[in-house]
N, C-alpha and C positions, 0 to 999 in steps of 0.2 A: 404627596408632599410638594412636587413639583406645584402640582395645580395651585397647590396654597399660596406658592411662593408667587405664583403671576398675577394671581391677584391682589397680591398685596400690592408687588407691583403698579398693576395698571391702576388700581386703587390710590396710588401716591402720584401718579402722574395725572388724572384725572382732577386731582385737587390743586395741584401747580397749575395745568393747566385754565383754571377758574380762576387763581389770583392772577393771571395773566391778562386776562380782559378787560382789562383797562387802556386808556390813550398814553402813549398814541397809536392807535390801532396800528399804522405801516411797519408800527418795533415788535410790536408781541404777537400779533394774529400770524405772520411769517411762525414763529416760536413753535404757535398753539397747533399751525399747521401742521408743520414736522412731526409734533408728538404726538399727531392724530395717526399719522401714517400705519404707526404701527410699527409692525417688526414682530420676532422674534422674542426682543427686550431679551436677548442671551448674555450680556453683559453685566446686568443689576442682577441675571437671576442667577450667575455665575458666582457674585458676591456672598446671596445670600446663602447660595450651599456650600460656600468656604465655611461660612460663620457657623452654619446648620452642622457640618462636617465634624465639631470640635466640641460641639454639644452649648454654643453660644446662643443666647435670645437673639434672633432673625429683627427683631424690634430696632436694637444697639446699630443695627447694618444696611437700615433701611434709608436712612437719609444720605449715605454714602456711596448706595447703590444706583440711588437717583444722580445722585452727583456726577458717576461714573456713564450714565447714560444720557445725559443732559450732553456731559465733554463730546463721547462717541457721536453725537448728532448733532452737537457744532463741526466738529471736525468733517463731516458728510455735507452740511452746507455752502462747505467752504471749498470741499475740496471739487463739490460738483461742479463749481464756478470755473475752479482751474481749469477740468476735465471736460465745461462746456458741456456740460450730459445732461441731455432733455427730459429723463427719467429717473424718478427714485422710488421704488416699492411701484410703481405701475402708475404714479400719478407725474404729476409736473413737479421737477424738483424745484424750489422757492426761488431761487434767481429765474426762470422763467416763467413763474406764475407774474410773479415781481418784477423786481432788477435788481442789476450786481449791488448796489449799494444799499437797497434794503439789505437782503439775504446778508451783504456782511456787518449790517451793523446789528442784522438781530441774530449771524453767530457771535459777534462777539459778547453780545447779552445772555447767550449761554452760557456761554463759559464764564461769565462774571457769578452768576448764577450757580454755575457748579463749584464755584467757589465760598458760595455763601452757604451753599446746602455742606461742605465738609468741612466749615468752621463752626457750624452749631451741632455736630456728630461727634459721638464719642473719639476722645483716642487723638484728638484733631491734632495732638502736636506730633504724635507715631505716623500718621495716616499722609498729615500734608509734603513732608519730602519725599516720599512713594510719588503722590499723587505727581509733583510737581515733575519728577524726575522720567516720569514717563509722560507727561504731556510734553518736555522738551524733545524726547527721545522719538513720540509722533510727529514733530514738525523735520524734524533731519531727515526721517524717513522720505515723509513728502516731498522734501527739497530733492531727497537722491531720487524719488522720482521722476520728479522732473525734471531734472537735470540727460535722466536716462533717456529719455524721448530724443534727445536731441543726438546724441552719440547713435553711432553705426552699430556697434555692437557690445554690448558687457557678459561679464563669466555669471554663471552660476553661480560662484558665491559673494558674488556682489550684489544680484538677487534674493538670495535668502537673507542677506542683510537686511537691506533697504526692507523686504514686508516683515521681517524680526523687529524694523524699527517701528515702521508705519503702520502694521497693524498687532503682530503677537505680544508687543511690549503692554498693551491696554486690557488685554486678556489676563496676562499674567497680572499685573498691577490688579485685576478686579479679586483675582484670587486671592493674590497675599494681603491684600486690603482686607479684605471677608473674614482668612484667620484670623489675622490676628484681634476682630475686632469678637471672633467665636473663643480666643482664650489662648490662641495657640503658640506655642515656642517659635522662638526664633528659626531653629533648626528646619520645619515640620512648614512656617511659613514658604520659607525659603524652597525648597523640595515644591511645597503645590506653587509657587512662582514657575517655575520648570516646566511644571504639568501644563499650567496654561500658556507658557511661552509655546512647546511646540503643542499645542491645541493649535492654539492662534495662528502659526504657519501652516499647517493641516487645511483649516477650513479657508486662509486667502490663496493657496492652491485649489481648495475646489471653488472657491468664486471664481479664478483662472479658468477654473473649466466650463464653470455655468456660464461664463461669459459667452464663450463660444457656444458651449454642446446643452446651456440651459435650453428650457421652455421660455419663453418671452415673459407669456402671460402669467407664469407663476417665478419667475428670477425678478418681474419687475423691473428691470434696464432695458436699457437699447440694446438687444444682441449686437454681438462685436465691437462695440464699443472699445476695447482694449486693442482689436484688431486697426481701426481707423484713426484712432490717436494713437499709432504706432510704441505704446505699451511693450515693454520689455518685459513681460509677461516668463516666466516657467516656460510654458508651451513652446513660444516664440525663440525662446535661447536654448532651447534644448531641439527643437526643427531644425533651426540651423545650422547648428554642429552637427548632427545625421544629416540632414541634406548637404554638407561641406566634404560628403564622397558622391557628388553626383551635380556635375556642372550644372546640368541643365537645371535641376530643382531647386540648386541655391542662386541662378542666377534670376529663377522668377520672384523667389523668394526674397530676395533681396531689392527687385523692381520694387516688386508690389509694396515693401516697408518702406522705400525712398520715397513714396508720393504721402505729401503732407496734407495738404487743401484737396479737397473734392467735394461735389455736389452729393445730393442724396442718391442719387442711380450708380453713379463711379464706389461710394463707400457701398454700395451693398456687394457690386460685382465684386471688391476686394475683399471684402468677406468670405464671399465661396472662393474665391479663389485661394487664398490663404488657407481657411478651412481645409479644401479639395488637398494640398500639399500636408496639410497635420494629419488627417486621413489615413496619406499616402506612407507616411510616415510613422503613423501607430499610434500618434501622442495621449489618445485618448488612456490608454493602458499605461503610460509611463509614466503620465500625471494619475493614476490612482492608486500605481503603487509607491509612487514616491510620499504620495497621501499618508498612506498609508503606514508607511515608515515611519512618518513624523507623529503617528498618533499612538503608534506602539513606545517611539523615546518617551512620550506623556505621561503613559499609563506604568512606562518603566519609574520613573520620578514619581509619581503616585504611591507607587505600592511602598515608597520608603516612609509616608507619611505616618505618624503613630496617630489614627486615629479608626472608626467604625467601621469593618470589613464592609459591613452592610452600605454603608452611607458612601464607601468608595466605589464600591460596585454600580451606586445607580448613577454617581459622576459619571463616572466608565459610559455605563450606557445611555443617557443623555447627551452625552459632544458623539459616542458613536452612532445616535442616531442623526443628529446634526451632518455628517460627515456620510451622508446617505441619503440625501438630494438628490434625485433622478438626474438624471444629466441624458 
């Protein structure tokens, strides 16, 4: 079933993509680019198995799904520009194939775009305050990120806020957007919102960790990337406080976070070096079971759903195979 769902998928994006091809090539080939990249597409296909869940035509949920994955890849265009990040999916991400002013004017034609794909979809007057209410909700996120870069230190749950905004909010919205477009109650909505909220914190911890402890060639980013734009990261805020019984580790730790600009030789040595302290420190194991945690509240919020044991179960095992990224 899965399989069906991705190809419907790539199947709807394939077809956007061709009315895309038009002038002026600098606005939409940036666009066509993006959605060439790939992915996953775990966000449209998140939707459709809300819908699928509830026993809805997967048809009703199709153009909402795209909508949903149009938004997610403006928001990556936009945000690589902040982030200055050379890599997306293992290619050049569009502001440096480009420049910053393509790249944002052909995100903001995405999202114009994802706007027009969720006013011709069912349900459009249910669907668009969800919709709207967590595309504000990812912009706050991104601001407390960046915001975070700059400050010396933040708590832990100021961190699970900020990726609650900037990324779990998009997950859950794909969900509760899915039901209720599949038939579902309000109640039952609400519950798989849950599910995919902490999904969503779940899997931007383990991008926390593929950051660091991914493969390159299969994460597709700049390893350490979150390390050299000093990224308040899980890993980061959780080293700290264990190394805050051990002078010497929190005071390299805390060098190495203080240098902002570097060349490309200085950002790699900071890397191992940082690294070499998360190491020292265990963080690989704390960030997967704190993972871990977050995917059992899900699946706790799941099983209150009234719908198909069967169709919960292969959710279940879907984001758990997600969540099993080699690291």
């Amino acid at each position: 079933m899965i399989e069906k769902f991705q190809q419907t998928i790539q199947e709807e994006i394939e077809k956007l993509s061709a009315e895309l091809a038009v002038p002026p090539a600098e606005l939409y080939e940036p666009i066509r680019y993006m959605l060439s990249l790939g992915g996953k597409r775990i966000r449209p296909l998140l939707t459709l198995m809300a819908c699928d869940l509830f026993g809805g035509n997967i048809n009703d949920s199709v153009s909402s799904a795209l909508a949903l994955e149009l938004f997610h890849n403006f928001t990556l265009v936009h945000d690589d520009i902040m982030d200055n990040a050379p890599l997306r999916r293992n290619k050049p991400t569009v502001h440096s194939k480009w420049n910053n002013s393509i790249a944002i004017l052909s995100g903001d034609v995405m999202m114009v775009k994802a706007y027009q794909l969720l006013s011709k979809g069912k349900m459009c007057d249910a669907i668009l305050p969800i919709f709207n209410e967590m595309a504000v909700k990812v912009c706050e996120g991104q601001q407390w990120d960046l915001n975070y870069e700059q400050l010396y230190k933040i708590s832990i749950p100021q961190y699970f806020k900020m990726i609650e905004l900037k990324t779990a909010v998009l997950i859950a919205a794909c969900m509760k957007i899915g039901a209720l477009l599949g038939g579902a109650k309000t109640e039952d909505a609400n519950h798989l919102y849950e599910f995919g909220k902490n999904t969503g914190i779940a899997f931007q911890l383990q991008d926390d960790l593929l950051d660091i402890y991914g493969e390159e060639e299969k994460f597709g980013k700049q390893k350490g990337g979150d390390i050299i734009a000093n990224k308040k990261t899980f890993l980061l805020i959780k080293a700290s406080d264990i190394a805050s019984n051990n002078p010497y580790l929190k005071e390299e730790l805390d060098q190495w976070m203080s240098v902002k600009t570097l060349n490309d030789k200085d950002s790699l040595e900071k890397v191992k070096a940082v690294t070499k302290i998360y190491d020292f420190v265990n963080i690989q194991k704390i960030t997967k079971e704190e993972i871990n945690s977050y995917h059992l509240k899900a699946v706790s919020a799941l099983e209150k759903v009234s719908a198909s044991p069967d169709k919960k179960k292969h959710l279940v095992e879907f984001t758990s195979s997600l969540l099993q990224r080699q690291s």
